[in-house]
N, C-alpha and C positions, 0 to 999 in steps of 0.2 A: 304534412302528417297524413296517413293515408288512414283510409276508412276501418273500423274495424268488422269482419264480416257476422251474421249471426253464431258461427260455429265458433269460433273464437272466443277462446278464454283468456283474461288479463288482467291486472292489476290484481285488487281485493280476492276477487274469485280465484288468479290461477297460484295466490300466496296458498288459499286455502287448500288447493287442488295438491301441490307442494307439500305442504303440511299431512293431508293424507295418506299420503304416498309413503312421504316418510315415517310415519307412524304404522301405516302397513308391514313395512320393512323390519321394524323394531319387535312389533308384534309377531313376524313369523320367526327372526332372531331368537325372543325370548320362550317361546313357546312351541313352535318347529311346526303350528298348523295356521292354517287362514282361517277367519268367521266362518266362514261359509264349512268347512272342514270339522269346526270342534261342534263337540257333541254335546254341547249341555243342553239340559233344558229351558224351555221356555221362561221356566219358575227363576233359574239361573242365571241367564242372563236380564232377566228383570230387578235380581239383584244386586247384579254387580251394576248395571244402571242407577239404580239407587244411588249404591253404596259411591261410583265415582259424585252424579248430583250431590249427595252431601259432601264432598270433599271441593264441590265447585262451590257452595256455598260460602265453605270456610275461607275459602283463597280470596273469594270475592271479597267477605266481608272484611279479612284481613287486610288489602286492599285499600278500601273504606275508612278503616282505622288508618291507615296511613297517611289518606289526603287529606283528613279531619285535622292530623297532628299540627 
């Protein structure tokens, strides 16, 4: 098994790295711009930040209820 160097990304990280990627993809599919591109406000994207947080909550907690059962 050979060494892995600092620049190298693997396992955990490059699922995530992956997962980015593909969510980039999706995002500029649905929407036709990048982050970096759309123009909302500050105020805006603070709240769609929000708004996804409480949706991570619910999935969470929904989650929770289920390993309870």
């Amino acid at each position: 098994m050979r060494a892995l160097s600092s620049l190298e990304v693997s396992g955990t990280e490059q699922k995530v790295c992956e997962d980015i990627s593909a969510r980039q993809q999706f995002g500029l599919r649905k929407y036709g711009v990048s982050v970096e591109q759309n123009k909302l406000s500050l105020r805006q994207w603070l709240q769609h930040a929000y708004e996804e947080t409480l949706d991570q909550a619910v999935y969470l907690k929904r989650a929770i209820d289920e390993i309870d059962k």
